[in-house]
C-alpha positions in Angstrom: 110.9 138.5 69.7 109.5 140.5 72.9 105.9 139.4 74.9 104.0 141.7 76.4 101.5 139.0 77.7 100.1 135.3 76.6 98.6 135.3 73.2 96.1 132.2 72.2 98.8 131.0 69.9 101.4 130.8 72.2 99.0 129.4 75.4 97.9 126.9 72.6 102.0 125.9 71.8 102.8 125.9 75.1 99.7 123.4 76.6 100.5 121.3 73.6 104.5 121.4 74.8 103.5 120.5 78.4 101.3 117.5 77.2 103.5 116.0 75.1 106.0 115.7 78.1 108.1 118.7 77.4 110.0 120.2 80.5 110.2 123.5 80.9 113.9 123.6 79.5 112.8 121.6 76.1 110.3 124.3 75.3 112.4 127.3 76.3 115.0 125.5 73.9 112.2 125.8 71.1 111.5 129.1 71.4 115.6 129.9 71.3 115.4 128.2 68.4 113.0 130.2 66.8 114.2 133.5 67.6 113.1 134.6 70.9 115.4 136.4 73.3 116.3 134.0 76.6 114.8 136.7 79.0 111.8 136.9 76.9 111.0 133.3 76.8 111.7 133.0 80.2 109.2 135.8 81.3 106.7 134.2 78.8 106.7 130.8 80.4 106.3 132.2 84.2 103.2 134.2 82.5 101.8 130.9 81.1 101.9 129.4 84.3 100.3 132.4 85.8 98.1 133.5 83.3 94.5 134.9 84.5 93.1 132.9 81.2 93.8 129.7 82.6 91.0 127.6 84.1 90.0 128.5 87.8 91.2 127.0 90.3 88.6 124.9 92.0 86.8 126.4 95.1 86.3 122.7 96.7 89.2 121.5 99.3 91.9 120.1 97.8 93.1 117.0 99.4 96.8 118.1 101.1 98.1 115.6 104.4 99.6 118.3 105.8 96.3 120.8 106.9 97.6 123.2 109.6 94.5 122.8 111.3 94.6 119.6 111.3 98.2 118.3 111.7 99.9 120.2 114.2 103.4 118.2 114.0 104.7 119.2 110.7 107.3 116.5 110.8 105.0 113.7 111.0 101.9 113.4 110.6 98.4 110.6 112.0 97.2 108.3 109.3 94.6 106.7 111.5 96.8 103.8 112.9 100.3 105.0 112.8 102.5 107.6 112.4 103.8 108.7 109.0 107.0 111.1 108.5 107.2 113.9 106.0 110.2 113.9 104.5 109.9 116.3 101.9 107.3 118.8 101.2 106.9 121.4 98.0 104.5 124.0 97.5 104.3 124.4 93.9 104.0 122.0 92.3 102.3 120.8 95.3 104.4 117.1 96.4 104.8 115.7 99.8 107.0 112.4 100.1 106.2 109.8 102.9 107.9 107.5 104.8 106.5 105.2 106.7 102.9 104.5 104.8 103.2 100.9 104.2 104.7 98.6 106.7 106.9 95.9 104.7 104.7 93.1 105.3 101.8 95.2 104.0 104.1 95.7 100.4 105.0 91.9 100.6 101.2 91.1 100.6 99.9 93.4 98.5 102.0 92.1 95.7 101.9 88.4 96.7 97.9 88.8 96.2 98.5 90.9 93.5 101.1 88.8 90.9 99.0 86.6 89.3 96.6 89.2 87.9 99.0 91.4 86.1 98.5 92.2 82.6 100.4 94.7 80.5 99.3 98.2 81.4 97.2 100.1 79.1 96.7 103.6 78.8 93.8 106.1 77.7 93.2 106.2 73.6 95.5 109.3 72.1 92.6 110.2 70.2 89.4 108.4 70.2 87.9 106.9 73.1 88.4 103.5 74.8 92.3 102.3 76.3 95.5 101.3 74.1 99.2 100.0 74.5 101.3 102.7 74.4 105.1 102.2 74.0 105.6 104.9 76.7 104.1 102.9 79.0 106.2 99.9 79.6 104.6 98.0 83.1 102.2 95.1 84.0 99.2 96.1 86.4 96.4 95.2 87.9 93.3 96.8 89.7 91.0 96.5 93.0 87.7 97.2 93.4 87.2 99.4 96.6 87.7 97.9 99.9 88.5 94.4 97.8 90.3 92.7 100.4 91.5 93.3 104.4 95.0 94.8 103.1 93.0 97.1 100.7 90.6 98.2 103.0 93.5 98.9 105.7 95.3 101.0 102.9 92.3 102.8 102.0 91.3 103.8 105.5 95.0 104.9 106.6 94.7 107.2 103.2 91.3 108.4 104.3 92.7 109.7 107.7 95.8 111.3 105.9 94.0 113.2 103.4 91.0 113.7 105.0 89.3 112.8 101.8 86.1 110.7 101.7 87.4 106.6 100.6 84.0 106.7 98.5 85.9 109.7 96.3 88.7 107.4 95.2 89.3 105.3 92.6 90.5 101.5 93.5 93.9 100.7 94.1 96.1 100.0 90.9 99.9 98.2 91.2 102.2 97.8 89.2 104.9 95.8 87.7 108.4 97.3 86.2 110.9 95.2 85.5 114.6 95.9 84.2 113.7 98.0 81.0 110.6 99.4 82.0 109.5 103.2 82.2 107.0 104.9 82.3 107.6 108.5 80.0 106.2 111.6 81.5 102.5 112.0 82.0 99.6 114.1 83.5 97.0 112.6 85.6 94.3 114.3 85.3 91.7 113.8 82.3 92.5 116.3 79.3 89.4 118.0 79.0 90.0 117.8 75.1 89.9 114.1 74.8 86.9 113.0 73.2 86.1 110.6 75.8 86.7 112.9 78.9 83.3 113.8 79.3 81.8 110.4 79.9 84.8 109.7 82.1 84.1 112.5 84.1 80.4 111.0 85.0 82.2 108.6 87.5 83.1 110.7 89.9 84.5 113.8 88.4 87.8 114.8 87.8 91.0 113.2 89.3 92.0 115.7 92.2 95.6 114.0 93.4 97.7 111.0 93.4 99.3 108.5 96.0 102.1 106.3 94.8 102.9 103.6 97.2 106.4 101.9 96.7 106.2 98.3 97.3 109.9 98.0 96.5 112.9 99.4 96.5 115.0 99.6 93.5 118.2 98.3 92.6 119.0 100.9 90.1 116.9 103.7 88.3 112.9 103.8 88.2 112.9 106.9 90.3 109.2 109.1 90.2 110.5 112.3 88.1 108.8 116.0 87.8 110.7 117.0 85.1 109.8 120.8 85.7 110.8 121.0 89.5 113.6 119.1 88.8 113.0 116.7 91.1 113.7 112.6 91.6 112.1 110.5 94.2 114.0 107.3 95.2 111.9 104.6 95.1 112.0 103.1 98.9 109.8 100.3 99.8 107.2 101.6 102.2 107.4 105.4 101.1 104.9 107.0 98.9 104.3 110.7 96.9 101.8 112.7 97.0 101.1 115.4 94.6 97.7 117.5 93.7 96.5 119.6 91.0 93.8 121.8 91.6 93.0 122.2 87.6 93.7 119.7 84.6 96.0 121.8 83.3 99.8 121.6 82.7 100.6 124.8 85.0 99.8 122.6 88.0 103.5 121.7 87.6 102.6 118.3 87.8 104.3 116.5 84.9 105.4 113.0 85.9 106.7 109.6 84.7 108.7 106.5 85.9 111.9 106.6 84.9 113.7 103.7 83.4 114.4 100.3 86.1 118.2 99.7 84.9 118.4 96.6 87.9 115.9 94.7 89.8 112.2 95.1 90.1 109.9 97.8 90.8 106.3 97.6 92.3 104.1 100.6 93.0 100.3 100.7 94.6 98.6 104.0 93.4 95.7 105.7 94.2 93.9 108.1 92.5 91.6 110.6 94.7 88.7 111.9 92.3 86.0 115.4 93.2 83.1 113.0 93.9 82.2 109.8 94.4 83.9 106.8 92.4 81.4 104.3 91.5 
């Protein structure tokens, strides 16, 4: 089989590949296995991630902590109070890792004040509205309300300085618990526009823009942050964090992600979610 360009049907397969957590290499194995040529399927995937019938791009900022304009010093960069390094920075998918963002007696309170209120995480309904356990989703967690506590409020204002993006436009800090056995499978962030209960979702402060992970902890073994299509593994290192943005709730932002498996040890994360408006 030969593409000249991106038909409905196979936009439609491939969204439906990307959601369900395929990487790019499980759904070019698909369409081997269904009679397409390698070269073909490859072209046809780089035209899906390009195609002009995708949604826009919004015209609004993004949220990025490295602005030219702004941040001079590409290898570190001003979060308000200290000095944060960039040790790795992507373009597309859009992913900048930190070091430095949490001092380690900042992770050692957060998750003192935050142990006792763990329960197991939840995630959004597959198809109705309202939350669920899902067995891909393996952790405890808890929330904060905005500018809860000193430590949250500190945390919120560094981010504010290194994003440049309004604390009021960002949902309340959420950690979380994996222990040995844990994972968390591959996952968008953003709210499926499909999902039944995306629209009333979306009246608290729009859509989610980018994410902040925050590692509390290292690792003893596994429960690295994964992007299964740019092939990439982040090492969880207490202090570090990951940023990562998608412009458009779609699954050519490149921004498939899960928690991979803790084989040893515990794992604790703080994440922040940066929405278009304001949270409330």
């Amino acid at each position: 089989m030969s593409v000249d360009g991106i038909t409905a049907e196979l936009r439609h397969w491939l969204t439906q590949q990307a959601e369900a957590g395929q990487s790019d290499a499980q759904s070019i194995t698909a369409m081997l296995a269904s009679g397409w040529d390698q070269e073909d399927a490859l072209q046809a995937l780089q035209l899906f991630k390009t195609d002009e019938a995708l949604p826009a791009a919004r015209l609004q900022e993004i949220p990025d902590p490295i602005r030219p304009d702004a941040q001079p010093c590409a290898g570190t960069l001003w979060a308000g109070d200290r000095e944060v390094r960039v040790l790795l920075s992507m373009r597309s998918p859009r992913i900048v890792v930190l070091g430095g963002l949490l001092s380690d007696e900042e992770c050692d309170a957060l998750i003192a004040t935050s142990a006792l209120r763990m329960v197991r995480s939840e995630t959004i309904a597959s198809h109705s509205e309202g939350v669920e356990f899902n067995p891909a989703r393996t952790s405890d967690g808890m929330f904060y309300a905005r500018g809860e506590n000193e430590i949250v409020q500190r945390i919120e204002a560094r981010l504010e300085a290194l994003l440049a993006w309004p604390i009021e436009h960002g949902e309340g800090l959420q950690v979380l618990h994996y222990r040995a056995g844990a994972e968390y499978q591959p996952h968008f962030d953003y709210f499926n526009p499909e999902h039944p209960a995306t629209s009333e979702i979306l009246q608290r402060g729009g859509q989610r823009l980018a994410t902040v992970v925050m590692y509390l902890s290292s690792v003893t073994a596994g429960g690295a942050t994964i992007f299964p299509d740019a092939g990439l593994e982040i090492i969880p290192v207490k202090g570090n964090a990951v940023f990562f943005s998608y412009d458009r709730p779609h699954p050519a932002t490149g921004t498939l992600h899960g928690g991979a498996l803790v084989l040893a040890g515990h794992k604790w994360v703080a994440t922040k979610w940066l929405r278009e408006g304001q949270f409330d």
